[in-house]
C-alpha positions in Angstrom: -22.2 -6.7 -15.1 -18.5 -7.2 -16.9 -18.7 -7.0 -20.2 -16.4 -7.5 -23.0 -16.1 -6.6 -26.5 -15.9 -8.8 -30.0 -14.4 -7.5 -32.3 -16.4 -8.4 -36.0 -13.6 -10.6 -36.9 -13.9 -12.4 -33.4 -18.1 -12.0 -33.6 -17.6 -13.8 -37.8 -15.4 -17.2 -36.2 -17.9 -17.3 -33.0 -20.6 -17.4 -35.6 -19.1 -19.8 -38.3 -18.2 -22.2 -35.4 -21.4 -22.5 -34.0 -22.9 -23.1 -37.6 -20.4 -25.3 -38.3 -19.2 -23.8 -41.9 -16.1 -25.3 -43.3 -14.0 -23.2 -45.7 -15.1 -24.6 -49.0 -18.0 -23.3 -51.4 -21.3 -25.1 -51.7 -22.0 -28.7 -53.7 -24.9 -26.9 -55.1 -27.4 -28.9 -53.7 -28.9 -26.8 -51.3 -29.2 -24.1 -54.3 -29.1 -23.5 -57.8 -26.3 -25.2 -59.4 -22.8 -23.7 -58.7 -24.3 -21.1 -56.2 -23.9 -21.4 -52.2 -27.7 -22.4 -50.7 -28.9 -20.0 -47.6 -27.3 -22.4 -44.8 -27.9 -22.6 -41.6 -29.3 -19.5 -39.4 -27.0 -18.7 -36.6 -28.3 -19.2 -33.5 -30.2 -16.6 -31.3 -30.8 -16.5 -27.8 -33.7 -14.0 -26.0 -32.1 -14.1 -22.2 -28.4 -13.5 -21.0 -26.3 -13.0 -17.5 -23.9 -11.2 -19.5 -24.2 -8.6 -22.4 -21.2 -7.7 -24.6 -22.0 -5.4 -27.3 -19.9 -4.3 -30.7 -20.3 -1.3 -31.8 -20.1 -0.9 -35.7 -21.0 2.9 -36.0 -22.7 5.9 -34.5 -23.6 9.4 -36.2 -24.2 12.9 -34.9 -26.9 14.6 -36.3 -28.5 18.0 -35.6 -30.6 17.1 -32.4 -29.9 13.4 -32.2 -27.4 10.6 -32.3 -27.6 7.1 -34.0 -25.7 3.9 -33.0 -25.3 0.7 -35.0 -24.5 -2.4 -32.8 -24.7 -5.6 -32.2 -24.9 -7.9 -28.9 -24.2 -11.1 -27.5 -23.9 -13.3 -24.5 -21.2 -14.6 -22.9 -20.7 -17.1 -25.0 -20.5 -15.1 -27.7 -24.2 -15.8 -29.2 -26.5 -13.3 -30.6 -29.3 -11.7 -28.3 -32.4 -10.6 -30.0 -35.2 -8.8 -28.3 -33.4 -6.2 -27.1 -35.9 -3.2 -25.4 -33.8 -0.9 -23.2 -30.9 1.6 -24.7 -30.2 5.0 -22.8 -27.3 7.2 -23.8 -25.6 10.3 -21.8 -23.9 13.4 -23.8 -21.3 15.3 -21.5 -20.7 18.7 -23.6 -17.7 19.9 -24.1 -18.4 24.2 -22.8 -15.7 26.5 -22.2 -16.3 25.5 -19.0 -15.3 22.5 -18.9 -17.2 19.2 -19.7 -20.8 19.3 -18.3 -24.6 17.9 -18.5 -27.0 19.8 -16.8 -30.2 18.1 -14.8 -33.2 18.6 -16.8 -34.8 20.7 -14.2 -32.0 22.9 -14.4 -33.1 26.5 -14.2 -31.0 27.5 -16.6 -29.3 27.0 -20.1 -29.4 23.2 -20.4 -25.6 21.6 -21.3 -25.4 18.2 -23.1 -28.3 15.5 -22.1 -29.8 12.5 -22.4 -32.4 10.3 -23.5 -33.4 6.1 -23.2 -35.8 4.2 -25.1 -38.8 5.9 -23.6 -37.5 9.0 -24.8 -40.2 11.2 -27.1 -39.1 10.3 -30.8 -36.3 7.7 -29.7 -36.6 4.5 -31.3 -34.5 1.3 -31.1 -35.0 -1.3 -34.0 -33.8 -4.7 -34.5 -32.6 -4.6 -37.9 -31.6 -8.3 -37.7 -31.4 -11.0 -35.1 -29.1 -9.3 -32.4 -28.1 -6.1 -34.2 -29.9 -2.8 -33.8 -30.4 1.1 -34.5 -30.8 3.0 -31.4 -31.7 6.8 -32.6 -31.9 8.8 -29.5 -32.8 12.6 -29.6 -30.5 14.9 -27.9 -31.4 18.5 -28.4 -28.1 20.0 -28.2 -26.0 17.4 -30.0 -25.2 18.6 -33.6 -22.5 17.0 -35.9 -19.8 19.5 -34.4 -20.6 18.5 -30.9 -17.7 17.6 -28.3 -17.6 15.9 -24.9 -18.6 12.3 -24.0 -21.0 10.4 -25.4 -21.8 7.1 -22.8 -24.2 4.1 -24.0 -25.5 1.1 -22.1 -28.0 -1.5 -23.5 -30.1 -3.8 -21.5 -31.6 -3.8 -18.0 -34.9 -5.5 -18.4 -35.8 -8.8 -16.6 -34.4 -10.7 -19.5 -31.3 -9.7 -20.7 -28.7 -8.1 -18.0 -27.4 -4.4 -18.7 -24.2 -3.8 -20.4 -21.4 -2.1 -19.0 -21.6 1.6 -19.7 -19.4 2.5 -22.7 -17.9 5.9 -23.5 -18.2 5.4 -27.2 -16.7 9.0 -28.0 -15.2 11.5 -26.3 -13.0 14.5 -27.0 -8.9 13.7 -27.0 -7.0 15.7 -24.4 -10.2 16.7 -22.1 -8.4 14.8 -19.0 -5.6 15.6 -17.0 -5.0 13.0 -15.8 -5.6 9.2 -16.7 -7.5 5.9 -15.7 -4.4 4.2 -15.1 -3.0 6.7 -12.1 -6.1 6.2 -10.8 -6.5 1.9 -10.7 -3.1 2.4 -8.8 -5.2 2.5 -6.0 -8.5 2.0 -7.3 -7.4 -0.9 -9.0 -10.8 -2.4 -10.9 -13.1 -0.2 -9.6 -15.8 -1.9 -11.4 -15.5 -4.9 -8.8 -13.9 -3.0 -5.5 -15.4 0.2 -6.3 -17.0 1.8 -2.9 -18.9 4.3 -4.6 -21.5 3.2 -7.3 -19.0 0.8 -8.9 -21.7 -0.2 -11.8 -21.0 2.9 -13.3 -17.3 2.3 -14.2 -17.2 2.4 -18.2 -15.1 1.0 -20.8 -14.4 2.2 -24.1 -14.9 0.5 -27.5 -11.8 -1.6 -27.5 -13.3 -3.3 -24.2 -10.8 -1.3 -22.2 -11.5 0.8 -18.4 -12.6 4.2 -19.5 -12.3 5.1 -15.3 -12.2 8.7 -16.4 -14.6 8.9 -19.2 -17.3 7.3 -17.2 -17.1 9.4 -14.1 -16.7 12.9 -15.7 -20.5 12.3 -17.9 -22.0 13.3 -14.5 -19.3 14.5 -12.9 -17.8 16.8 -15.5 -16.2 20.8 -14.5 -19.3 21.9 -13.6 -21.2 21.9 -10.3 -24.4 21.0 -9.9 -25.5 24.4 -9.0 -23.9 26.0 -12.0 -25.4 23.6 -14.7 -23.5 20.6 -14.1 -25.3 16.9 -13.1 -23.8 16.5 -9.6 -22.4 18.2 -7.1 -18.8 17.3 -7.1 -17.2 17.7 -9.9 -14.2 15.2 -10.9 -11.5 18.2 -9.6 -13.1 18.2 -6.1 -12.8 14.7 -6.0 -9.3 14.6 -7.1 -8.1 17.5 -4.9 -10.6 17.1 -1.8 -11.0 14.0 -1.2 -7.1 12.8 -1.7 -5.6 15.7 -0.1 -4.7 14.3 3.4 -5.7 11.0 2.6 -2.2 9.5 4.2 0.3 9.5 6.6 3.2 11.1 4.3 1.0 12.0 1.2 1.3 15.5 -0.2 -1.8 16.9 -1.9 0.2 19.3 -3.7 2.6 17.1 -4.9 0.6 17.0 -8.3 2.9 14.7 -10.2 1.6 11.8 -8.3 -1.9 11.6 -10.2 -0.2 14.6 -13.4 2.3 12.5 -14.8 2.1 14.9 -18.0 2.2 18.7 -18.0 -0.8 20.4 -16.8 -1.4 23.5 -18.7 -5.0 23.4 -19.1 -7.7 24.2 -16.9 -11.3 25.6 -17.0 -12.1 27.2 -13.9 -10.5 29.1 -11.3 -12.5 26.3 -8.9 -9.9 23.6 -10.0 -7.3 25.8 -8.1 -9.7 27.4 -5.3 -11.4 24.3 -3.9 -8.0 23.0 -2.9 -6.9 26.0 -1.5 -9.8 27.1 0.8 -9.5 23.4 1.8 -6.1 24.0 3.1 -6.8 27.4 4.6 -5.6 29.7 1.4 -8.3 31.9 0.7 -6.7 34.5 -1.4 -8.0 35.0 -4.9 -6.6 32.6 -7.7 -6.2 35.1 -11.2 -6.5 32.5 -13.8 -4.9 35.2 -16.0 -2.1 35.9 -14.3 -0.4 32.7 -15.7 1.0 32.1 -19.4 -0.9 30.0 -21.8 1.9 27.2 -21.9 2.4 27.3 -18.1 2.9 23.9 -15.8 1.0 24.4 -13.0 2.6 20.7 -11.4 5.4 23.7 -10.9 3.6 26.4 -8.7 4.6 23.4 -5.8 7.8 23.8 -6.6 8.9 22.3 -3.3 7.5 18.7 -4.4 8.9 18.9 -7.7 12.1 19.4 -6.5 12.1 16.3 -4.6 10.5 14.3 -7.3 13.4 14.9 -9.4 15.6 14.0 -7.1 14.1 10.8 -6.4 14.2 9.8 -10.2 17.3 10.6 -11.0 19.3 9.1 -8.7 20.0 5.7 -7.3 22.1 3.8 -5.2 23.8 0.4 -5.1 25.6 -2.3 -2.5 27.9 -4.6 -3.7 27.5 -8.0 -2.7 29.5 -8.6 0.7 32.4 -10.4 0.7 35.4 -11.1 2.9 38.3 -8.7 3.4 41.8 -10.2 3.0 42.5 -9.9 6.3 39.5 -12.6 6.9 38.1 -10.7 9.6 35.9 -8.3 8.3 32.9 -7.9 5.7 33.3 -5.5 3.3 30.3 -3.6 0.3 31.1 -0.7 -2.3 28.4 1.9 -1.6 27.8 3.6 -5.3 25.4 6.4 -6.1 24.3 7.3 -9.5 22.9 10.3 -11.5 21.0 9.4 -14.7 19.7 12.9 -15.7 22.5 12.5 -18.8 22.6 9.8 -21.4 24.0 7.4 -19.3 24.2 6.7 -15.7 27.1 8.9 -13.4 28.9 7.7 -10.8 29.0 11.1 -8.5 31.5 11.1 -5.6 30.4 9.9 -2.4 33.2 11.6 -0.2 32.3 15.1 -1.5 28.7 15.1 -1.2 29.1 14.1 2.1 31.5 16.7 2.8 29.4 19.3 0.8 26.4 18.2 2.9 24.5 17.1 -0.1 23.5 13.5 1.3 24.2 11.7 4.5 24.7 7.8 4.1 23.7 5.4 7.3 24.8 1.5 6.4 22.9 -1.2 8.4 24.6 -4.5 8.6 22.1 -7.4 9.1 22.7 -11.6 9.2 20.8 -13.8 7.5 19.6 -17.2 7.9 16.9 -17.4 5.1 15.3 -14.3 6.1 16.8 -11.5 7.5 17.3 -12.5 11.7 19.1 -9.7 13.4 21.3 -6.5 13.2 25.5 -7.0 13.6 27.2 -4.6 15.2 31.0 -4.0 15.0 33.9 -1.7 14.3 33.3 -0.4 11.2 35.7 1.2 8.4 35.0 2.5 5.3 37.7 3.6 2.2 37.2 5.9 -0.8 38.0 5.0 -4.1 39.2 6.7 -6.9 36.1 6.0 -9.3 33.6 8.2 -6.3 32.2 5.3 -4.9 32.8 4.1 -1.1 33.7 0.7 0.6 32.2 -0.3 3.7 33.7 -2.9 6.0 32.8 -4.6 9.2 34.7 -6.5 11.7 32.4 -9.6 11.2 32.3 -12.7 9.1 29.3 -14.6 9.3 29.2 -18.2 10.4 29.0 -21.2 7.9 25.3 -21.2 7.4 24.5 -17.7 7.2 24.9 -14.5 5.6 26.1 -10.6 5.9 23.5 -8.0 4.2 24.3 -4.8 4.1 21.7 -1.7 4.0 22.6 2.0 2.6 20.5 4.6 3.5 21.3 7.6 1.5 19.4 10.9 2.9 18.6 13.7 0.4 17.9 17.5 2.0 16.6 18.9 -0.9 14.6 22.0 1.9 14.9 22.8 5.0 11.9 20.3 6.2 12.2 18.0 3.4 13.9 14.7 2.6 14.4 12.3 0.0 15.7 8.7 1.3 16.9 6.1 -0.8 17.9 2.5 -0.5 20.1 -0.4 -1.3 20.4 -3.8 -0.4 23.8 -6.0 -1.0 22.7 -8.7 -2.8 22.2 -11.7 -0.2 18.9 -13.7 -1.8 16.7 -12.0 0.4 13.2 -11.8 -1.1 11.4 -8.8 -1.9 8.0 -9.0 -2.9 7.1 -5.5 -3.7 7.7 -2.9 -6.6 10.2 0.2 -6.1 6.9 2.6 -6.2 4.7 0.4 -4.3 5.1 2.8 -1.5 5.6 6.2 -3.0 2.2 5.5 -5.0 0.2 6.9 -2.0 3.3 8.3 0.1 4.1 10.5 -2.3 6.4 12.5 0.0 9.3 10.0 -0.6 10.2 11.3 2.4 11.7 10.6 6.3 8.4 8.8 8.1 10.6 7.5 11.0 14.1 6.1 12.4 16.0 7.9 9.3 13.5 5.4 7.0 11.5 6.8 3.9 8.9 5.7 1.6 10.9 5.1 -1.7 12.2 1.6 -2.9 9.5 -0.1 -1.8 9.7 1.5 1.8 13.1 -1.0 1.6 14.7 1.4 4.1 12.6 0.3 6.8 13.9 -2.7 6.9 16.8 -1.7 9.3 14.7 -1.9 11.6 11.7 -4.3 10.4 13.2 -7.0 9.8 11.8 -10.5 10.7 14.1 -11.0 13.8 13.3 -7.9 15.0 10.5 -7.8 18.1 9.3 -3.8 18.2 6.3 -2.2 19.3 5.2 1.0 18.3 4.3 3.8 21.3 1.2 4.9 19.0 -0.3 1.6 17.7 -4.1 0.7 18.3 -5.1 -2.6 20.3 -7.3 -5.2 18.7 -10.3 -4.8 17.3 -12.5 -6.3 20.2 -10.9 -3.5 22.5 -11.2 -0.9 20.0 -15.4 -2.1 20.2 -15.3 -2.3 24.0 -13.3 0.7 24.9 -14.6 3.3 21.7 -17.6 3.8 19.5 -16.4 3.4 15.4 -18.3 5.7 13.5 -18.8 5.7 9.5 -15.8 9.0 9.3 -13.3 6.2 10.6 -12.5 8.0 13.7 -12.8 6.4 16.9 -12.9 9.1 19.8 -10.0 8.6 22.2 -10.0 8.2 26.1 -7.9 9.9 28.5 -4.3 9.2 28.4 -4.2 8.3 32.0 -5.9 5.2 31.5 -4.1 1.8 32.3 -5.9 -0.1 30.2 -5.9 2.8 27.0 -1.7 2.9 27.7 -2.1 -0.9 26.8 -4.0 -0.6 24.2 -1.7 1.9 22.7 1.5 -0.8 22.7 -0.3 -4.1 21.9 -0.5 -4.1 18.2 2.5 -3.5 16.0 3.8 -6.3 14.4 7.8 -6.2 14.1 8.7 -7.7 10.7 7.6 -5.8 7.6 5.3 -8.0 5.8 3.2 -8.3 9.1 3.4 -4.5 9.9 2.4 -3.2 6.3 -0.7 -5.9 6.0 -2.1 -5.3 9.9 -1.6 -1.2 9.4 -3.5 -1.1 6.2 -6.2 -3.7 5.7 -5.6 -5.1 9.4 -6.6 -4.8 12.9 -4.1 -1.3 13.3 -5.5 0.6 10.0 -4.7 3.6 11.9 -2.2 6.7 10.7 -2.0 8.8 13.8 -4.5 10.5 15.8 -6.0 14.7 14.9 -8.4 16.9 17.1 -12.1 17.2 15.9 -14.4 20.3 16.2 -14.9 19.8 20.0 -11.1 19.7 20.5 -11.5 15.8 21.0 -8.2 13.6 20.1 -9.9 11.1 17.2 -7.7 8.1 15.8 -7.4 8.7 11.9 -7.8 5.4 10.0 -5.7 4.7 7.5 -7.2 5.3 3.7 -6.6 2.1 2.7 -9.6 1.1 4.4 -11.3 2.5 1.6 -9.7 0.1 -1.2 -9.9 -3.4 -2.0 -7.9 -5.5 0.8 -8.2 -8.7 -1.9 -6.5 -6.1 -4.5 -2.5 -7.0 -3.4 -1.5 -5.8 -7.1 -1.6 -2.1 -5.2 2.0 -3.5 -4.1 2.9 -6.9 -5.1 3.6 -7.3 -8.8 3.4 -10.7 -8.7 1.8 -13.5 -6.8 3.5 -14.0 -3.8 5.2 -17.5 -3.8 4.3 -19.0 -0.4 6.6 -22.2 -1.3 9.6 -19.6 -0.7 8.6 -18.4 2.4 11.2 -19.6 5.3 9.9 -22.6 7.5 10.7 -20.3 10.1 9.6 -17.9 13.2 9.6 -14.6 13.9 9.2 -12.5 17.1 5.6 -11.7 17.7 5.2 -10.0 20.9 2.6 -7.5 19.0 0.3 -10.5 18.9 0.9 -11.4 22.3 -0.1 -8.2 24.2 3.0 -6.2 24.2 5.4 -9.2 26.0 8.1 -10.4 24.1 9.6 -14.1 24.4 7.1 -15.5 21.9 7.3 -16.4 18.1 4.6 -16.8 15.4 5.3 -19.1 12.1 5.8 -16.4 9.0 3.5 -17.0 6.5 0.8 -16.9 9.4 2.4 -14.2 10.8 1.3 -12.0 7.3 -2.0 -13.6 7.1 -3.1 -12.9 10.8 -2.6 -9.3 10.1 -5.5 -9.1 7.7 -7.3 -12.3 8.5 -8.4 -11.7 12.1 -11.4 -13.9 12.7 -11.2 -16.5 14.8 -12.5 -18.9 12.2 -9.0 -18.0 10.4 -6.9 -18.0 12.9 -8.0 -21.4 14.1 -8.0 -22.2 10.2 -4.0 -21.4 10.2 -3.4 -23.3 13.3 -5.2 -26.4 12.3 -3.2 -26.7 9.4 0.4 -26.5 11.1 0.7 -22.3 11.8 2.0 -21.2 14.9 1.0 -18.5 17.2 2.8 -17.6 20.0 5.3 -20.3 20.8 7.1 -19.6 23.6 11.3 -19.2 23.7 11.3 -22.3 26.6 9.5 -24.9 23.7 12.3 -25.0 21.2 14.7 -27.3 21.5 17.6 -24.7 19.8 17.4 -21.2 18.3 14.2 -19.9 17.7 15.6 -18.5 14.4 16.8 -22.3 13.3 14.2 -24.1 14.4 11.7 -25.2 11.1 7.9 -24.5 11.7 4.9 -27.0 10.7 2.1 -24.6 8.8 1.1 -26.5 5.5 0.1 -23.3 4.2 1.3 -23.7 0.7 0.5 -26.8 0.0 -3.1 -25.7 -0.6 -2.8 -21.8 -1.0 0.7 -21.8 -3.6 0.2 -20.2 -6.8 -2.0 -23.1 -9.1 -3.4 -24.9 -6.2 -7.1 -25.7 -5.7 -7.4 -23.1 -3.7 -4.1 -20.9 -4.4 -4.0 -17.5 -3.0 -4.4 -16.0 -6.6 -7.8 -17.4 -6.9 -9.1 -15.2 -3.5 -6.1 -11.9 -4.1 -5.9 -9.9 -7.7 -2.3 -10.1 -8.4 -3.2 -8.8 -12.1 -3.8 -5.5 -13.5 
């Protein structure tokens, strides 16, 4: 259940409005002249959906601890007959937070204990607040860790959420929010017991604190209440999780120091996961010492990628009025303010290598121009790029600078700009690098940064390619493999006529289609791996593992469907690998998530286009308007706007 907190203030004006009380003192006649009479008694209700409890106080005393609290439904009225409490104590060791099992054979760490506790009791002081006293043997007024409550649970009135109603500052080393980048509101996406997500006392996700009261530093085996402890999880589990993520690039989920850490584990699981199985000396390091910088080939690149960026000009005519002409800039900001750094002698030092991509436009971005090209050096560092093109009344010249980093031999850092040209761009600058941490080259000189803008010298929406290593649909994927619950599909031989077509028949060309169909699509695949029988298995991608309705993982915003172009785009990825066919756009996007048949007929009722051969229009594909209505039902504040089905919030 969600729950929310009130704060007393909040819990005083829900009260006085439901009573009804006005601001002024009594007439008298309910009481004894000149003093206020007992008024009316708030009201109480005995059931509720939703529980929100406020917490006024709890104590720790020498083998127990004490809450004061009071709860309410969800609209804000007072619950009485409250009979369940339970409450978990994570202690703080010097190994790390733990709480053992109680048939641990061993020294018992932290605990626990409900209403049904020996010596517990929880008392309803006054219609809807209570004492819960819960006996803890090794809690003592100097105790540390996490202390997690939850009220409720009986047939009448719903649990809580769980609340982390104390914990010790500085125990994490990393934080709820790197986590909801991905696992954004993992109380109603979560894939893994999401009913244990916990808030703290200001009503606030408490990802962290919730998780590490079972699993704290300590393993199940050595005290600890489960079997994975919160490092294993964090290192483990996210440690090839992606095409170009980089388990030891540590300042993705660290984004402070790390100079803490309880057990050699922390750095040996992840090792003997990636084959290092030499001895990790805990000792060896200094007490102040980062260990984000024992990778020191990630860092490198990280700091590269955030202190430098890159700007085009807005195109604009050359005097001669035959050419198109942008000022390439790039910019250090590790100083006070930004520095322009000289393009010519980087490039002659072999510090960067620039590649421009010149594109028209007609609403969206159509095709790629090619022409002689010139480019001039100016005094200030900065570069001007020209074209021998000037685009037609009716359309425009973008220009795309792709500026390569070699920071090691093997590793790359690409960044982007786009001349202004009104294009839209509906993602964030990290909404890539979040989970392709490399920042890296993936393909085709493109990289991850800037919102994977790079990509678009190829993916653009006139473009029509097909990638060689690209999965069919999902009906051939169920005919041809078996999908098992590791996401791996076992591949046939290579030979086959029907696999090679399989292979080529899914990639959708533009980069709203591609990105949607390769991660919550029908393609979530990353590339293919070898089992333990030497097998080639398709890998799917780990986005499968999130919440496809959560677009917030890359769009900051909703996504305004009324500015989509009325136009097409090439779609021979939806038509079996042969080109000559265009889709409508905004069904284009949709189709590569929504691939029922009930949705696809759904988008073509209501105007989308699937398909349409080159023969049916009447002139250019890329002029001709489409008919999809989508937006007139599924724009931002209509009945059924895409906000209402997509989280778009944080």
């Amino acid at each position: 259940m969600m729950m929310k907190h009130l704060t007393k203030r909040k819990l005083a004006f829900v009260i006085a409005a439901a009573m009804g009380i006005a601001g002024c003192g009594s007439d008298g006649k309910d009481g004894a002249p000149g003093e206020p009479g007992p008024g009316p008694t708030p009201p109480v209700v005995e059931t509720s959906t939703v529980t929100n409890v406020e917490i006024f106080n709890h104590t720790l005393e020498e083998g127990m601890v004490k809450f004061d609290f009071e709860i309410s439904d969800e609209e804000g009225v007072l619950i009485s007959g409250l009979e369940k409490a339970s409450v978990e104590f994570a202690e703080l060791t010097d190994k790390g937070i733990a709480r053992s099992r109680d048939d641990f054979e061993g020294t018992i760490l932290g605990g626990s204990a409900s209403d049904e506790t020996e010596g517990a009791s929880l008392t309803e002081v006054a219609d809807g607040h209570y004492e819960f006293v819960a006996p803890i043997e090794n809690i003592n007024a100097a105790s540390e860790g996490i202390i997690r409550l939850a009220v409720g649970g009986g047939e009448n009135i719903a649990k809580s959420s769980y609340i982390v109603v104390d914990k010790t500052a500085g125990i994490h080393t990393t934080s709820t929010a790197a986590c909801y980048e991905c696992h954004v509101d993992y109380a109603e996406f979560g894939t893994k017991h999401p009913h244990y997500t916990a808030i703290n006392t200001d009503g606030e996700a408490d990802f962290l604190g919730g998780c590490m009261t079972c699993h704290g530093n300590v393993t199940k085996d050595d005290g600890g209440y489960a079997t994975n402890t919160m490092q294993k999880i964090g290192h483990i589990n996210h440690m090839n999780f992606e095409t170009g993520f980089e388990g030891s690039n540590c300042y993705t989920c660290h984004a402070e120091p790390v100079t803490m850490t309880y057990s050699e584990t922390t750095c040996s699981d992840c090792h003997q996961a990636a084959g290092m199985n030499e001895y990790v000396d805990m000792n060896a390091f200094a007490a102040d010492t980062d260990f984000r910088r024992l990778h020191t080939k990630f860092p490198t690149q990280v700091e590269v990628n955030e202190v430098h960026y890159s700007v085009m000009s807005e195109v604009v005519a050359a005097e001669d009025g035959l050419s198109s002409c942008s000022t390439y800039s790039l910019f250090n900001t590790e100083g006070e303010t930004a520095t322009l750094l000289n393009t010519a002698e980087m490039l002659a030092a072999g510090d960067i290598t620039i590649a421009i991509t010149y594109q028209r436009l007609i609403s969206n971005v159509i095709d790629t121009v090619s022409g002689t090209t010139t480019f001039t050096d100016n005094e200030d560092g900065s570069r001007e790029y020209c074209i021998e093109y000037v685009a037609p009344e009716g359309e425009a010249l973008s220009m795309l600078a792709r500026t390569t980093f070699q920071t090691n031999e093997d590793d790359k850092v690409i960044l982007a700009a786009l001349s202004e040209n009104g294009r839209r761009l509906n993602v964030t600058q990290e909404s890539c690098t979040t989970c392709h941490n490399v920042a890296g080259e993936f393909h085709g000189g493109a990289g991850f940064a800037d919102g994977g803008a790079s990509c678009l010298s190829c993916h653009s929406a006139g473009n029509d390619r097909a990638s060689a290593r690209t999965v069919a649909m999902d009906a051939f994927l169920t005919d041809k493999f078996r999908i098992d619950a590791g996401y791996t599909i076992p591949a046939m031989d290579r030979n086959d006529e029907e696999l090679q077509i399989g292979w080529k028949a899914i990639s959708a060309p533009g980069f709203g289609p591609m990105i949607h169909a390769r991660h919550w699509g029908n393609q979530p695949y990353q590339g293919s791996e070898l089992d333990s029988r030497g097998n080639e298995v398709l890998v799917a991608n780990s986005a499968l593992k999130l919440s496809a309705e959560s677009c917030v993982s890359c769009h900051a915003t909703v996504v305004d469907l009324n500015k989509v172009p009325a136009q097409f785009m090439p779609s021979k990825s939806m038509n079996g690998g042969t080109s000559g066919v265009y889709t409508s756009q905004i069904t284009a996007n949709c189709a590569g998530c929504h691939t029922e048949d009930i949705a696809i007929s759904h988008m073509t009722d209501n105007g989308g286009e699937i398909n349409k051969p080159e023969a049916d229009f009447v002139d250019e594909w890329f002029l001709a308007p489409t008919s999809e209505s989508c937006a007139t039902c599924h724009a931002e504040g209509k009945s059924f706007g895409i906000e209402k089905f997509h989280n778009f919030e944080r």
